[in-house]
N, C-alpha and C positions, 0 to 999 in steps of 0.2 A: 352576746351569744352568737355563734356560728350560725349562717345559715345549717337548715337542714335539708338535706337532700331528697325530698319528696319528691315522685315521679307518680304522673296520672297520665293514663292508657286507655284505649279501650281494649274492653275485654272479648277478644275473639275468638268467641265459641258459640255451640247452641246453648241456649239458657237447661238449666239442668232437668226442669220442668218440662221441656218438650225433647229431650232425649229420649229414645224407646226403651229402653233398658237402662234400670242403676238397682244398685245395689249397698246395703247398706247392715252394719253390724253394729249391736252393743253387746258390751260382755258386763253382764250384771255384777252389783254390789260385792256376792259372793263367788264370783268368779276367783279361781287364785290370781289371776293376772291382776284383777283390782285388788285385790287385798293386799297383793306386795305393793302394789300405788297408794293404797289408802292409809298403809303402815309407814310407808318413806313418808308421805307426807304429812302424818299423825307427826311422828318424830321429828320432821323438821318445825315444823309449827310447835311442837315444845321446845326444841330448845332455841327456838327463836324466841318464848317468851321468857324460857330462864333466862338469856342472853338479856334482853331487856327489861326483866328486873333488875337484875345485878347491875348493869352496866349504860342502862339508857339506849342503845343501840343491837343490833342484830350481829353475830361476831360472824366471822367464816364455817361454814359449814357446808356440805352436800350428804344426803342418808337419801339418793337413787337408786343404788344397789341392791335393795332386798331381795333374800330369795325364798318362797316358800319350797319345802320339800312336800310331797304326800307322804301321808303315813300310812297306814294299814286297818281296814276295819272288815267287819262281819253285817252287811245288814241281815234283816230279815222282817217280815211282814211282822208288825207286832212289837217289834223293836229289836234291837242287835248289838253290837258294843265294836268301840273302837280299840283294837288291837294293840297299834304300834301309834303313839304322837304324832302331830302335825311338828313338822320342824321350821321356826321360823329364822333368818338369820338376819341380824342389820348390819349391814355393811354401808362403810363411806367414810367420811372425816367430818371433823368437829375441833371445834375448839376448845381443848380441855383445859386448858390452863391458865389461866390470865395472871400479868405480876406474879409467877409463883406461885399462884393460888390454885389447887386444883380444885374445879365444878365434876358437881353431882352429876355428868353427863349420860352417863352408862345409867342409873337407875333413873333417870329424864327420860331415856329413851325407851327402856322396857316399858316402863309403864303406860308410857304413850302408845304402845304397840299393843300391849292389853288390855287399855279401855277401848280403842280402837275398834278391835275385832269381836270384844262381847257389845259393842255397839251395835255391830251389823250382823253379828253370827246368833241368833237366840238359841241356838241349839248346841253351841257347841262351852263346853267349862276349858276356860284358857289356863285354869290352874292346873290340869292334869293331862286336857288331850291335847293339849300344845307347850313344845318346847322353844324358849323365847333363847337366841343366842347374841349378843354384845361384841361384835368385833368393829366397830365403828377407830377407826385410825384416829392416833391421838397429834392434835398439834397445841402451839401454846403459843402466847404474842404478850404483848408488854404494850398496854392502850400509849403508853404515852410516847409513843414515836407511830400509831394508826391514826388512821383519819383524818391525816392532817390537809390531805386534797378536799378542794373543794366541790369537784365531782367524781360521783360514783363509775367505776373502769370496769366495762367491762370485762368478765373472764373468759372470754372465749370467742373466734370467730366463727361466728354460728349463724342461723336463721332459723326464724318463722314464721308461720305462716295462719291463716285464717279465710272464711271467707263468711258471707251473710247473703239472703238470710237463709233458713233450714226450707228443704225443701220438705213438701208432703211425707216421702216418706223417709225423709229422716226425722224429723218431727214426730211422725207414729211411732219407728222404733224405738228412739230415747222416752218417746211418754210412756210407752206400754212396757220397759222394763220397770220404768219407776213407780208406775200403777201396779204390777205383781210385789215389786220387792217391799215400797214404801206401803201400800194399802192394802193387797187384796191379802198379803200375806197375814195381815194380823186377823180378819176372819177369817180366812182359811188355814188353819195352823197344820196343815201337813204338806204346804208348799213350804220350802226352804230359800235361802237369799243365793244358792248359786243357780241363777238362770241366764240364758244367751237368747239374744232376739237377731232373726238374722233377717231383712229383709229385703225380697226381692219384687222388683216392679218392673214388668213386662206392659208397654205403653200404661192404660189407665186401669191394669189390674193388679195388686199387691199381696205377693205372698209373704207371708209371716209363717217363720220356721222356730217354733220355741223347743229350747230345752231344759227345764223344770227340775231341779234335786227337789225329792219327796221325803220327807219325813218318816223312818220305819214304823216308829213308835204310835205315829199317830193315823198309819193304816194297817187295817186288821187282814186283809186278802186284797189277791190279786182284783177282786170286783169294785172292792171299794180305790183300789187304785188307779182304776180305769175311770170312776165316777168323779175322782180329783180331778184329772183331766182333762174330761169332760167339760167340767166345771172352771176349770180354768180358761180353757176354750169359749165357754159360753161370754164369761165375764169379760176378758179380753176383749170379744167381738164386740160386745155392746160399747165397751170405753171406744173402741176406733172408731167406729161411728160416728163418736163424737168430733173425730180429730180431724178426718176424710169423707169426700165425699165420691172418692174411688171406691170400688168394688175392693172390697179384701176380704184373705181367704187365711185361716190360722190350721196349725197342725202341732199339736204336742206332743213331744217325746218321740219321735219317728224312730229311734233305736229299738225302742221296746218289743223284746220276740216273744208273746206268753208261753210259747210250745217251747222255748226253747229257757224259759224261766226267767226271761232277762229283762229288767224294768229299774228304772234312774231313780234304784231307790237306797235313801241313804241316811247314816242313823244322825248324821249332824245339820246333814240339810246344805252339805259343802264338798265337793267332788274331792277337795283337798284331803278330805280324811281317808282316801283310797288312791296315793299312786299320784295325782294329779299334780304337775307344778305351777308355781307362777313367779315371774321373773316383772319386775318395774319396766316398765315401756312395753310389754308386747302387747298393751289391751287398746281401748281408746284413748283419743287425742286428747288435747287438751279441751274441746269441745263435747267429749263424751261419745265420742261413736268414731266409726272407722267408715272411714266414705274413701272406698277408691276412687268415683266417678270427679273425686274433688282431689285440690291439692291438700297434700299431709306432708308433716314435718316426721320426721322419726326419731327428734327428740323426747325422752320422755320427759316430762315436765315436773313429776309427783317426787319430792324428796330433795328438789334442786333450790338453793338458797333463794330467797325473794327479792336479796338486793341488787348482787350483781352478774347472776349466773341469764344470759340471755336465751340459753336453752330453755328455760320458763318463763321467764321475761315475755318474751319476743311474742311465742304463741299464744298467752293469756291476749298480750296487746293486738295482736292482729284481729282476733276476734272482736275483740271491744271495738276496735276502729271500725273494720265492715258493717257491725251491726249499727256503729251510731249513723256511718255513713248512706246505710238503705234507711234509718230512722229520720236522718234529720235533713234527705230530701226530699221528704213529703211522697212517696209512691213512682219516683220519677227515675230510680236506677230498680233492676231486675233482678242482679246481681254484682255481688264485689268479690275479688279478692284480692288478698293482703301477702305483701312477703316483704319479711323485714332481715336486713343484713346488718350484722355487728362486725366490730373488728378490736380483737383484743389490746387491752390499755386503752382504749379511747372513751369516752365517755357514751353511756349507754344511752342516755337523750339523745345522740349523735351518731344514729345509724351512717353505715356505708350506702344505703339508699333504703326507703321506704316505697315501696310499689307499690302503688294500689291502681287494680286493673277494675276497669267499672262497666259495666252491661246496662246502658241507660235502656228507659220503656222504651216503646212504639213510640214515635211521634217526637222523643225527646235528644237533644246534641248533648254530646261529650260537655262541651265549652257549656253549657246550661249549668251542667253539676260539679264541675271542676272543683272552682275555690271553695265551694263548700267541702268536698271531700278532702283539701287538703286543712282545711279548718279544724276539719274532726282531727285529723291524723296530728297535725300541729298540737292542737289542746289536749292529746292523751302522751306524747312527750311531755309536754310543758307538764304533766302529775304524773311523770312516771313513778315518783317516789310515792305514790299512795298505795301499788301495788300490794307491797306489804302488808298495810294494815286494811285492806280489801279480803287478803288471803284468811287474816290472821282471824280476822272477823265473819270468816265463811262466806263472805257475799260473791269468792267466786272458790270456782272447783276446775280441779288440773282435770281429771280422767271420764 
């Protein structure tokens, strides 16, 4: 095997932690931007497994493309009804055909799209107030002239990137979306899954800017929808506390005018159902949050094949590397980051360089953590083929 081209640096910046000001965004579960993420990627991960039932391997595909439309609804205190359909569309290519054979790809894909969304939407019935649309481009191959290389070629000259580990408050923001969406929402059932956590930190005090789809159905007036809230607000605080030991400060629904009758409230619990779009790549990283004060790749990652497209590839791995590399020096780097360059046809174990820029502690040298950090970077090439079944098996997430 080729050497590989690892390059270790240091990393010259202020560590992110003593920066006076960052900032930091998740766009929740039911965001439409994740839901067109979490629908590509629903559908690549089936027909990545039709693909390997039929055939032992993963064929060619990409479903990045999705786009939700908004549809049109009425809420109202009490409950309200949705109008006009959510319009969902799958766009991308696949491989429909093998030896002549055409695959079941199109009803793979819908349906991956509509467990999906009643996975994450309780509120909304996918059989009536969403329309599912199939334009996934067709291609076809004949296995017995594929595969015959013995390594996997990159498709694209691309990069990305990562870094480790999360700071304060990015760490707040990703846990305190996932504590409304995944937890607080099942006892409070008139929060809904489309929420946004936006947060800002000014030296060692953090604002937390939440925006909340409310349920119609399950508040009766404007009082009890101020007491949701409220209550979300309360609950919130108590979980960050857990998380920081910064002062923070939360604010819900800051649009809301009561004089003016305007309150985030909605009959599905998904902004999607009124007007709102969402397009694959404009929400979170492959990290789950959007960190300017960091680097970002602007690939989107959600719906892009696992074997050889390095626009997913690249990002999942840069992460994995940083974080093993602040792991597996024992307390002794600050900060990492990672940017990884592919060059198409060449084989995806064999970037065009692997950067890893490293922020050792106080008191500690570059030359200290070196080979360990290129060890880590070394050992997640040497399994870059487990990627796949890491996705396949949910143990990581694109968005």
């Amino acid at each position: 095997m080729a050497p590989r081209n690892i390059e270790v640096e240091p990393l010259r910046t202020v560590h992110i932690e003593d920066q006076e000001v960052e900032l930091v965004e998740r766009k929740g579960l039911g965001h439409p931007d994740s839901i067109a993420d979490g629908v590509s990627e629903s559908v690549s991960r089936a027909l990545s497994r039709l693909y390997l039932d039929e055939f032992g391997r993963i064929l060619h595909h990409n479903t990045d493309e999705t786009q939700v439309v908004g549809g049109a609804s009425e809420p109202k205190f009490g409950g309200g009804k949705v109008t006009q359909p959510i319009y969902i569309l799958l766009v991308g290519r696949a491989t429909t055909e093998v030896n002549g054979e055409r695959l079941a790809y199109r009803e793979t894909a819908i349906e991956a799209a509509k467990k999906y969304v009643q996975s994450i939407c309780a509120h909304i019935d996918v059989e009536h107030q969403i329309d599912f649309d199939c334009r996934i481009g067709q291609g076809s191959v004949d296995l017995r002239g594929v595969f015959e290389q013995k390594s996997v070629l990159s498709n694209d000259t691309s990069f990305g990137v990562g870094f480790a580990p999360l700071s304060d408050t990015e760490r707040l923001v990703l846990e305190s979306e996932h504590f409304l969406t995944l937890k607080l929402k099942k006892k409070l059932h008139a929060l809904g899954e489309d929420v946004k956590v936006m947060g800002y930190r000014d030296h060692d005090k953090i604002r937390l800017t939440v925006a909340a789809a409310l349920v119609d159905r399950e508040v009766k007036d404007p009082t009890e929808y101020r007491s949701v809230c409220d209550e979300i607000q309360s609950a919130l605080a108590d979980h960050a506390a857990k998380l920081t030991r910064r002062e923070v400060s939360i604010e819900v629904n800051t649009a809301d005018d009561p004089e003016l009758g305007r309150y985030y409230l909605t009959v599905t619990g998904c902004s999607m159902e009124a007007g709102d779009d969402g397009s694959v790549g404009r929400g979170n990283r492959a990290n789950g949050l959007i960190t300017p004060c960091r680097p970002m790749s602007l690939e989107a990652s959600a719906g892009k094949n696992p074997v050889n497209h390095v626009g997913k590839i690249y990002n999942l791995l840069g992460n994995l590397i940083a974080n093993d590399i602040v792991k597996e020096t024992g307390g002794n780097v600050r900060e990492v980051h990672v940017r990884i360059l592919s060059q198409i046809g060449k084989p995806v174990d064999q970037p065009q360089v692997a950067s890893l820029q490293v922020l050792p502690a106080a008191g500690v040298k570059l030359a200290q953590v070196k080979a360990k950090a290129e060890a880590v970077a070394q050992g997640w090439f040497d399994q870059i083929d487990t990627i796949p079944r890491l996705l396949l098996t949910n143990k990581l997430t694109v968005f």
